[in-house]
C-alpha positions as CSV (number, residue, x, y, z in Angstrom):
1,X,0.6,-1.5,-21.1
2,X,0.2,-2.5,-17.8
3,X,-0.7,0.3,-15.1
4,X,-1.0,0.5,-11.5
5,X,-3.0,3.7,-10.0
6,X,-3.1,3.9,-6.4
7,X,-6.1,5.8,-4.2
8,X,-6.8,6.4,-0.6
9,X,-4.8,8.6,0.8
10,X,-5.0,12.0,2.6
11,X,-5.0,13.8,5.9
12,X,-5.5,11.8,9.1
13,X,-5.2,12.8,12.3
14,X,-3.1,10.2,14.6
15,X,-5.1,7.4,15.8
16,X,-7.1,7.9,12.5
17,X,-7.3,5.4,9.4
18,X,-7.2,5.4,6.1
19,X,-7.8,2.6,3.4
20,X,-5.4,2.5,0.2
21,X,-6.5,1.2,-3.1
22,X,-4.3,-0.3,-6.1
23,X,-6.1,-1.1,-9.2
24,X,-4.2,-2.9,-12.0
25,X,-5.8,-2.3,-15.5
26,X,-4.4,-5.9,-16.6
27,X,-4.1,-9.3,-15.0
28,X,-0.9,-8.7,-13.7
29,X,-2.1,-9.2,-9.7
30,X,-2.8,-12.8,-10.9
31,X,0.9,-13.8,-11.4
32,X,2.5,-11.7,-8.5
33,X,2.7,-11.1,-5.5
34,X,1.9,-7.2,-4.9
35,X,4.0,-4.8,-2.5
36,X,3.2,-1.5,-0.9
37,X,5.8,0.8,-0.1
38,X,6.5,4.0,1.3
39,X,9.2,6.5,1.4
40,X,10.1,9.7,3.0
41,X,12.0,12.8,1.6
42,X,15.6,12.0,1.9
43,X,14.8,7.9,2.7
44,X,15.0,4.7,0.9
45,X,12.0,2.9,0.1
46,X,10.4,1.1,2.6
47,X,8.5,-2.1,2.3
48,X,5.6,-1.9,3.9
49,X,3.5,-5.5,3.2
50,X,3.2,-7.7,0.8
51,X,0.4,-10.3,-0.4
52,X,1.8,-13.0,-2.1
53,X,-0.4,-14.8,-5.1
54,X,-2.0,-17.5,-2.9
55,X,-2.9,-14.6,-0.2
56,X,0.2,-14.9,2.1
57,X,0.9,-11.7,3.7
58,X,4.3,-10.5,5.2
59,X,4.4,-6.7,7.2
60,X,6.9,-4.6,8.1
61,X,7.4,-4.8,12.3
62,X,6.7,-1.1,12.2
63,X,3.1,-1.5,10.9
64,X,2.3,-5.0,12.3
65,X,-1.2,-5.5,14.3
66,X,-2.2,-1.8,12.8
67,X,-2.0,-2.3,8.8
68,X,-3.8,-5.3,7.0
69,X,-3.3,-6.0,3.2
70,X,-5.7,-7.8,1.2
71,X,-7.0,-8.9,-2.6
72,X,-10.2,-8.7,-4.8
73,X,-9.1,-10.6,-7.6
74,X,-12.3,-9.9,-9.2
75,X,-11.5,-6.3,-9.0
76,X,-8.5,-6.6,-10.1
77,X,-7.4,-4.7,-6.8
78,X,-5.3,-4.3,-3.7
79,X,-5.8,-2.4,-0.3
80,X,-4.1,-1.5,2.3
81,X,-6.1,-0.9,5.2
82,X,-4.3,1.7,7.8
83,X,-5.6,2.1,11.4
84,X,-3.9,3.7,14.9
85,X,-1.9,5.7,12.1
86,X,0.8,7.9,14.0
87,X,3.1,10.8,12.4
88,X,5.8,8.7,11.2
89,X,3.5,6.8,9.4
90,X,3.1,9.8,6.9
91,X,4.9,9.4,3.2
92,X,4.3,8.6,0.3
93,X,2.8,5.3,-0.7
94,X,3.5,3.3,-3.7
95,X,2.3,0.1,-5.3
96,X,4.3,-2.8,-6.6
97,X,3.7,-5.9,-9.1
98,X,6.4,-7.4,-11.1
99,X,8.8,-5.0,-12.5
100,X,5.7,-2.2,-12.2
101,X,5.4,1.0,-9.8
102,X,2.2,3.1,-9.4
103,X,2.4,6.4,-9.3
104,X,2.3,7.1,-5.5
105,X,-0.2,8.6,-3.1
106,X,0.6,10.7,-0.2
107,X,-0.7,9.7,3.2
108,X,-0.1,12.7,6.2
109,X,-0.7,11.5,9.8
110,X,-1.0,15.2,11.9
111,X,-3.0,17.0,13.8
């Protein structure tokens, strides 16, 4: 069975950055295009960016010019590379291929 387990995240100070990982213990990043989302207590689940399987990238306008995603096919692996990080940046953060979620990290922007 497929998994997704996702890595990275912690306790930043605003202005700060963090890097996100999503490893994938199949080939599953090699047929889809791979989300990362967040959500808040009480919120729906926001999409965050995407990578599609040829390396086309789409963001959400809140974390354009600040958040970059990117692939090691190799590895088998996504990132998510977080920098000016503010407060309402913090949630947790989930990874998405296909019709599989990863269990979630949680990512707190405070000082």
């Amino acid at each position: 069975q497929v998994q997704l387990v996702e890595s990275g995240g912690g306790l930043v100070q605003p202005g700060g950055s963090l890097r996100l990982s999503c490893a994938a213990s199949g080939l599953i990043f090699r047929i889809n295009a791979v989300d990362w989302y967040r959500q808040v207590p009480g919120r729906e689940r926001e999409l965050v960016a995407r990578i599609t399987t040829l390396g086309g990238t789409n963001y959400a306008d809140s974390v354009k010019g600040r958040f970059t995603i990117s692939r090691d096919n190799a590895k088998n692996t996504v990132y998510l590379q977080m920098n000016s990080l503010k407060p309402e940046d913090t949630a947790v953060y989930y990874c998405h291929a296909g019709v599989i979620w990863g269990q979630g990290t949680q990512v707190t922007v405070s000082s």
